[in-house]
GUVOTI-431201 format. One record per residue (C-alpha): residue number from 1; x, z, y. Coordinates in Angstrom, 2 decimals. Each point is the difference from the previous one (the first is absolute). Layout:
% residues N
+-----+---------+---------+---------+
|   n |      c1 |      c3 |      c2 |
+-----+---------+---------+---------+
| NUM |       X |       Z |       Y |
...
+-----+---------+---------+---------+
% end
This chain:
% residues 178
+-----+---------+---------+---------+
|   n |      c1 |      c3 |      c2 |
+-----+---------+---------+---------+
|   1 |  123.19 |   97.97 |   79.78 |
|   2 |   -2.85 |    0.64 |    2.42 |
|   3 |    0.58 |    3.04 |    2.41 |
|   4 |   -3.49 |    0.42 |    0.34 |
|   5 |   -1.44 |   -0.65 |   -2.82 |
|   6 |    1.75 |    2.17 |   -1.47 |
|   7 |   -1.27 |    3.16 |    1.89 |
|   8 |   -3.01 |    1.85 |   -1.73 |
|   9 |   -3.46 |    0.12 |    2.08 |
|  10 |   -1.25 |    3.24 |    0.24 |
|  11 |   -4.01 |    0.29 |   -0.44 |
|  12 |   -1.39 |    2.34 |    2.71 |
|  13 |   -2.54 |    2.14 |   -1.10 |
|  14 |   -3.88 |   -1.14 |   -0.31 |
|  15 |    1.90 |   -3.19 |   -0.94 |
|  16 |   -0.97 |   -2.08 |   -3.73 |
|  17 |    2.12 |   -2.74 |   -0.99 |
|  18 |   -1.17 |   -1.51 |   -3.44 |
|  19 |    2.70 |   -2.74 |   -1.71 |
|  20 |   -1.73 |   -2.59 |   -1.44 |
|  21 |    0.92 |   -3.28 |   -1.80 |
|  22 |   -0.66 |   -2.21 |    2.84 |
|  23 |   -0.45 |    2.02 |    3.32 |
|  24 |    0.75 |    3.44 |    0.83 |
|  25 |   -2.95 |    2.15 |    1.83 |
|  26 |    0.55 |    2.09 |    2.90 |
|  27 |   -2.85 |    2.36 |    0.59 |
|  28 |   -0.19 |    2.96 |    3.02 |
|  29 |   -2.02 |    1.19 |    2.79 |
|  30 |    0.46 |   -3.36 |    2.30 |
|  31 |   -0.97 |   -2.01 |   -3.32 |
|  32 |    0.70 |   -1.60 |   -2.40 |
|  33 |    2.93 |   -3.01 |   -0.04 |
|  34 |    1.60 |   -2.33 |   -3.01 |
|  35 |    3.25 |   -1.41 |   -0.15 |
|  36 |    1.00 |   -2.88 |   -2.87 |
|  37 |    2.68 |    1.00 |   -2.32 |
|  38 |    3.08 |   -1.94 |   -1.35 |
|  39 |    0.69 |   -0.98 |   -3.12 |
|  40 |    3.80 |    0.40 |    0.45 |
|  41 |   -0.55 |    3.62 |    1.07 |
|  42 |   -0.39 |    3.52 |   -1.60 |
|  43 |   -2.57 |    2.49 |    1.54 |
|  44 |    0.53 |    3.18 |   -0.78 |
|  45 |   -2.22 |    2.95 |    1.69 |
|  46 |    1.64 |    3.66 |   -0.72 |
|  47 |   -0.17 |    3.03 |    1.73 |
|  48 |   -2.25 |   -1.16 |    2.70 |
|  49 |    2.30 |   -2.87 |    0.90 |
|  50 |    0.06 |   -3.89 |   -0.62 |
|  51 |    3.37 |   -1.32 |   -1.12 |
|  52 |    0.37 |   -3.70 |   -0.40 |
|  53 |    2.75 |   -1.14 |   -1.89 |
|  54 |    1.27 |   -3.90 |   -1.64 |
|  55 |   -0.58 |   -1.19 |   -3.39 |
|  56 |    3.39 |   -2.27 |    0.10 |
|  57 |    2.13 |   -0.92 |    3.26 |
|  58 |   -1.36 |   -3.55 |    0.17 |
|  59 |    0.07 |   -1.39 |    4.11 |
|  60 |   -4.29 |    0.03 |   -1.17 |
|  61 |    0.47 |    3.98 |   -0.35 |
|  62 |    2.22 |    0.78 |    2.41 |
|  63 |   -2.13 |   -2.14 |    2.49 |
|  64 |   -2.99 |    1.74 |   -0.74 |
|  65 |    1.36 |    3.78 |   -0.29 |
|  66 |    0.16 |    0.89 |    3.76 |
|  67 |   -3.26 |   -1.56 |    0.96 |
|  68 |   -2.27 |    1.01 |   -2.61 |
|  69 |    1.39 |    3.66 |    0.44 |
|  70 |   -1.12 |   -0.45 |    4.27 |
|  71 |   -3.06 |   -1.48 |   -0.80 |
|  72 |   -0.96 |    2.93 |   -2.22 |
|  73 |    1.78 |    2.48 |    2.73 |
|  74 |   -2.26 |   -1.76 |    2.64 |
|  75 |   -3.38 |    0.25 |   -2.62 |
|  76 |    0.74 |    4.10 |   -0.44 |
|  77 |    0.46 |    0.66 |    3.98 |
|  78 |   -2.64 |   -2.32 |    0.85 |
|  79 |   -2.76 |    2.07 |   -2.15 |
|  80 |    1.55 |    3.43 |    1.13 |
|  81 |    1.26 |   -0.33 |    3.52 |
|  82 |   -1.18 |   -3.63 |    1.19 |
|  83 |    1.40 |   -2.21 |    1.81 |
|  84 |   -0.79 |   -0.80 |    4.07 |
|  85 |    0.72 |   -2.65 |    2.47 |
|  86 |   -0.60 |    0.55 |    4.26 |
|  87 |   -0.38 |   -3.15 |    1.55 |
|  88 |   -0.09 |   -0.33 |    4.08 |
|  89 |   -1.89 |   -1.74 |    2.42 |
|  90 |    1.58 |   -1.07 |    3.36 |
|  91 |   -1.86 |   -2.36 |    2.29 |
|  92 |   -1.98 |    0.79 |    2.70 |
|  93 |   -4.10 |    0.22 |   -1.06 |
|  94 |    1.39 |   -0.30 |   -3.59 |
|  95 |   -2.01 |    2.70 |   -2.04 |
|  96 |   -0.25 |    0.75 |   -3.69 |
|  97 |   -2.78 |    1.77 |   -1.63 |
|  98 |   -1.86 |    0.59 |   -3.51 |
|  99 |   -3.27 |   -0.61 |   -1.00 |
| 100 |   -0.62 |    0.99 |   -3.44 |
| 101 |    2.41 |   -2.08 |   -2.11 |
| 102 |    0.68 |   -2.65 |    2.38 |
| 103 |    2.68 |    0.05 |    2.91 |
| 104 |   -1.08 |   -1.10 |    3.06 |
| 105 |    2.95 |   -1.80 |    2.46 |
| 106 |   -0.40 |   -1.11 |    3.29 |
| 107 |    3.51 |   -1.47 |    1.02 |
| 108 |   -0.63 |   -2.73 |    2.39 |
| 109 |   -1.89 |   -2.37 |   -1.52 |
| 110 |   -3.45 |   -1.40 |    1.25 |
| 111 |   -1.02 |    2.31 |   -3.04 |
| 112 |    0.40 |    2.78 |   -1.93 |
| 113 |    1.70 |   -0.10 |   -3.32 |
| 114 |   -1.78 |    1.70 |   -2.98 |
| 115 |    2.29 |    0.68 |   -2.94 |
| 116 |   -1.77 |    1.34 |   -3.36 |
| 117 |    1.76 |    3.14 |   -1.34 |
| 118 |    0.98 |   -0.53 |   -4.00 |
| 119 |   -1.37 |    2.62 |   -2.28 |
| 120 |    2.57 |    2.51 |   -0.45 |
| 121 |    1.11 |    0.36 |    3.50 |
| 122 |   -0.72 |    2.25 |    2.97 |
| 123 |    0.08 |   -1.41 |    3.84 |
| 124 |    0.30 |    2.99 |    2.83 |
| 125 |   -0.02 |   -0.79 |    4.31 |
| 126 |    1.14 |    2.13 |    2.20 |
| 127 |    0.61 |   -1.64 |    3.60 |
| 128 |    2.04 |   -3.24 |   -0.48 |
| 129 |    1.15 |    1.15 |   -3.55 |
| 130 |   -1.27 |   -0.76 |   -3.68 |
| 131 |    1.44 |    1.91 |   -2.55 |
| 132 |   -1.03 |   -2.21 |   -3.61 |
| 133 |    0.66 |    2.76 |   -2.79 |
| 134 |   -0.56 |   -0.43 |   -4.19 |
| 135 |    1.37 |    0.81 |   -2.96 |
| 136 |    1.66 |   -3.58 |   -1.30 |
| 137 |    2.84 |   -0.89 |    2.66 |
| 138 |   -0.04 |   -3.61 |   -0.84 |
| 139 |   -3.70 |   -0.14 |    1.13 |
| 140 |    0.66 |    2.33 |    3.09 |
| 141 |    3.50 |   -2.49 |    0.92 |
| 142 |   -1.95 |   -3.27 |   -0.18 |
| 143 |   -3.18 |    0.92 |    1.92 |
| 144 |    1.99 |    1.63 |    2.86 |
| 145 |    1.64 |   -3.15 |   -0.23 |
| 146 |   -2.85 |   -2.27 |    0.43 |
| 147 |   -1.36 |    2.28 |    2.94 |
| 148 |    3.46 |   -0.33 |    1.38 |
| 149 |   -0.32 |   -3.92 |   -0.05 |
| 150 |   -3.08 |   -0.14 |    2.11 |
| 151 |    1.70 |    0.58 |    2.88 |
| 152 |    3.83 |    0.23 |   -0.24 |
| 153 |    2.06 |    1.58 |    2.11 |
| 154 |    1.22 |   -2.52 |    2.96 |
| 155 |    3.55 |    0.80 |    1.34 |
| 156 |   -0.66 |   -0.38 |    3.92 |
| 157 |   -2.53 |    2.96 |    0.43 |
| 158 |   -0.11 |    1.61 |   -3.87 |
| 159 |   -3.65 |   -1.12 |    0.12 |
| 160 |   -1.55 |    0.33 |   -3.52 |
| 161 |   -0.45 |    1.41 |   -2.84 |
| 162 |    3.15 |    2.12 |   -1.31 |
| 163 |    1.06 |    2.62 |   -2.53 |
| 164 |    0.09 |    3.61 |    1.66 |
| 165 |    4.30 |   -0.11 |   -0.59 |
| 166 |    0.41 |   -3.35 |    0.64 |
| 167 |    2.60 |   -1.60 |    2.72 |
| 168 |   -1.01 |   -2.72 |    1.41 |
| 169 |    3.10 |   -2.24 |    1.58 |
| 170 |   -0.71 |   -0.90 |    3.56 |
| 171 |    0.67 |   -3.11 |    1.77 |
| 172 |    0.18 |   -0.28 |    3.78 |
| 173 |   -2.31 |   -1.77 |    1.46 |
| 174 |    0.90 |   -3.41 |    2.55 |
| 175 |    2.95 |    1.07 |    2.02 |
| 176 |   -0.17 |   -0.15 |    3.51 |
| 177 |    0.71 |   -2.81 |    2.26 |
| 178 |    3.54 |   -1.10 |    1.59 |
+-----+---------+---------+---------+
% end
């Protein structure tokens, strides 16, 4: 039996969650998100909590139970709370900035690097850091992600582009002579 789908997932207030036949809707003040449902799955909303429980203990079910119970956990805190990534830019003359809906990165190439912001996201600089903030954390994960492969990290001087708690492993450089 999943552990965690098994637990119940409380609906903050200013929080709607409508169970439909094919997608359950997540609506509050940082939007509005959807999340498919499972055929193999119950859905029950009472007393301002979701609980998801099996149909039958098939390895389909039981596959399904603690994932569709985080995705829905994820949809409910991403449209209350949100979700945020801080990214960090170490180079010297590397800079980060925001024009509008497009992210402007100047990380040592012979140009800078203009990356489009999807809809549903928000891009903040302060200084060498970006924070990328929204309310679906796959969307938030994968574009940090993609800003984070424009300029990885190198392990000799940490040059790059890095998450804010990231540890990057160092290498020494060329040892010295005999």
């Amino acid at each position: 039996m999943s552990r965690i789908g098994k637990q119940p997932i409380p609906i903050p207030s200013g929080v709607e969650v409508k169970i439909g036949a094919d997608v359950v809707e997540v609506k509050g003040p940082k939007g509005s998100l959807t999340t498919p449902v499972e055929a193999c799955l119950n859905y029950e909303l009472a007393d301002g909590q979701v609980v998801i429980t099996r149909k039958n203990d098939s390895r389909q079910a039981s596959a399904q139970h603690g994932l569709r119970r985080t995705l829905l956990a994820n949809c409910i805190e991403g449209v209350s709370k949100g979700f945020s990534k801080t990214m960090e830019v170490i180079g010297v003359g590397f800079k980060v900035a925001v024009k509008g809906n497009v992210i402007e990165l100047a990380v040592g190439y012979s140009h800078p690097v203009n990356m489009q912001l999807p809809a549903g996201l928000e891009a903040k600089a302060e200084g060498n850091k970006l924070t990328v903030s929204g309310a679906d954390k796959q969307m938030v994960g994968e574009f940090a992600a993609s800003l984070r492969r424009v300029r990885q990290p190198e392990p000799y001087k940490g040059k790059g582009i890095k998450y804010e708690n990231e540890q990057i492993r160092r290498k020494s450089g060329k040892s010295a002579g005999k």
